[in-house]
C-alpha positions as CSV (number, residue, x, y, z in Angstrom):
1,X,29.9,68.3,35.3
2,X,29.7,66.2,38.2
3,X,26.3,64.1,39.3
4,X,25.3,65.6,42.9
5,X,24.9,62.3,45.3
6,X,21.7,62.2,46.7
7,X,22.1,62.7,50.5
8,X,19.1,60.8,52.7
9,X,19.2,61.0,57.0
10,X,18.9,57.8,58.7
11,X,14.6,58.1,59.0
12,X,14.5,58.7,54.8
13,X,16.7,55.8,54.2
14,X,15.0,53.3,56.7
15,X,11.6,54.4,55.0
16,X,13.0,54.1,51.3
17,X,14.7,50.5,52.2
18,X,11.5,49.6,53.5
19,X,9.5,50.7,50.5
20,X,11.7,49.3,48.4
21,X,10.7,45.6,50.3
22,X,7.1,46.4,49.7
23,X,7.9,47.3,46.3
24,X,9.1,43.6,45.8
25,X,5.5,41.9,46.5
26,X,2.4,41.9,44.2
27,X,0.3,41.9,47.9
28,X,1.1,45.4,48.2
29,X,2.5,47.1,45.0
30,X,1.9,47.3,41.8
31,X,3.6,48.6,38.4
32,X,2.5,51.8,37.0
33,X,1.2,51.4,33.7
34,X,3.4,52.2,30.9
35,X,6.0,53.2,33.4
36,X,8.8,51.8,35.5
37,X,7.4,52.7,38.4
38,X,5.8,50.9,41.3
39,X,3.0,51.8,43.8
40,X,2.9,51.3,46.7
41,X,-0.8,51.9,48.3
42,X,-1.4,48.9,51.3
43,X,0.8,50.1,54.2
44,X,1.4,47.2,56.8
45,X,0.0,48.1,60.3
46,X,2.0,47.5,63.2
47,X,0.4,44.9,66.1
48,X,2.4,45.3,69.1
49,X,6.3,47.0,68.8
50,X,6.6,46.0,65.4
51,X,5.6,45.3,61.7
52,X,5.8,42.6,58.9
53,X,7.6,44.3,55.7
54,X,7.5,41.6,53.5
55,X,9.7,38.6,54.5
56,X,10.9,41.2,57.6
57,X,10.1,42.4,61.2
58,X,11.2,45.6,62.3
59,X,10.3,47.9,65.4
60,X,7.0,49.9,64.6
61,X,9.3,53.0,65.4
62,X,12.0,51.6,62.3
63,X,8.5,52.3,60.3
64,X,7.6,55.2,61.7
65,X,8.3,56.8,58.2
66,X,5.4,55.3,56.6
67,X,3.3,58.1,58.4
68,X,5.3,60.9,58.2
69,X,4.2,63.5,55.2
70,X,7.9,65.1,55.4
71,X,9.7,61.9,54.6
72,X,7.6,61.2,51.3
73,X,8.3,64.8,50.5
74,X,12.0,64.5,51.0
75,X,11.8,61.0,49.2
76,X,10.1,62.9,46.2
77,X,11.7,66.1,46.4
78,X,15.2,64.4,45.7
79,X,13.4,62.3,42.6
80,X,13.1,59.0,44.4
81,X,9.4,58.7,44.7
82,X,6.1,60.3,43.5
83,X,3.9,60.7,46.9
84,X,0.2,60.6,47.6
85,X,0.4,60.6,51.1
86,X,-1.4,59.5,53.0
87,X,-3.1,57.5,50.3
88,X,-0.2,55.6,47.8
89,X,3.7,56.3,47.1
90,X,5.0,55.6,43.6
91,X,8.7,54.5,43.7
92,X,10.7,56.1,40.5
93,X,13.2,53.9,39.2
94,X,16.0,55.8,40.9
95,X,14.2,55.1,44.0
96,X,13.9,50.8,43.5
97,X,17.7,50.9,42.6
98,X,18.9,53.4,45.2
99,X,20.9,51.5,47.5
100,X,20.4,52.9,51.1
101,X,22.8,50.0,52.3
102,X,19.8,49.0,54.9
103,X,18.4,46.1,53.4
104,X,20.8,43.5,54.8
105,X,20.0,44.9,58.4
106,X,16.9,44.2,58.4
107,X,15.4,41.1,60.6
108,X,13.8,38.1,58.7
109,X,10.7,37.2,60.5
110,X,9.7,33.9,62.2
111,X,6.2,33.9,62.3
């Protein structure tokens, strides 16, 4: 039996990759207890066309996933996250260590 790849369009794996980031800092996530999973409940705000994702700045529009119910549901229907929208995301394991081959796209910030 063959393990069905987990298929995400371009909006899904811009918000996971981004999630992911946020995942990585204690300023905006933190572990589930007696889990490996991570919340995820302070959501950056853009200012102007874009937004800080940890040590990244992307277009507000590159984030546009962060308020968009049917991309937490996709995220969670295919086992990748636990979603509270508006409120919190919980990142399964499967979703920290699924690699949407963004993260290297992303802009560092200066400022």
């Amino acid at each position: 039996m063959t393990k069905k790849a987990i298929s995400l369009n371009s909006l899904q794996s811009r918000t996971l990759a981004l999630f992911q980031e946020l995942a990585k800092s204690p300023k905006t996530s933190s572990h589930v207890e007696g889990s490996d999973e991570i919340a995820i409940a302070l959501m950056p705000e853009p200012h102007g066309n874009h937004v800080h994702i940890g040590r990244f700045v992307v277009s507000a529009k590159e984030a546009s996933g962060f308020s968009n119910e049917k991309v937490w549901t996709a995220l969670e229907r295919k086992g990748l996250a636990r979603s509270d929208f508006p409120f919190k995301i919980i990142l399964t394991r499967k979703g920290q260590e699924f690699d949407t081959g963004l993260a290297q796209e992303f802009e560092t910030s200066d400022h």
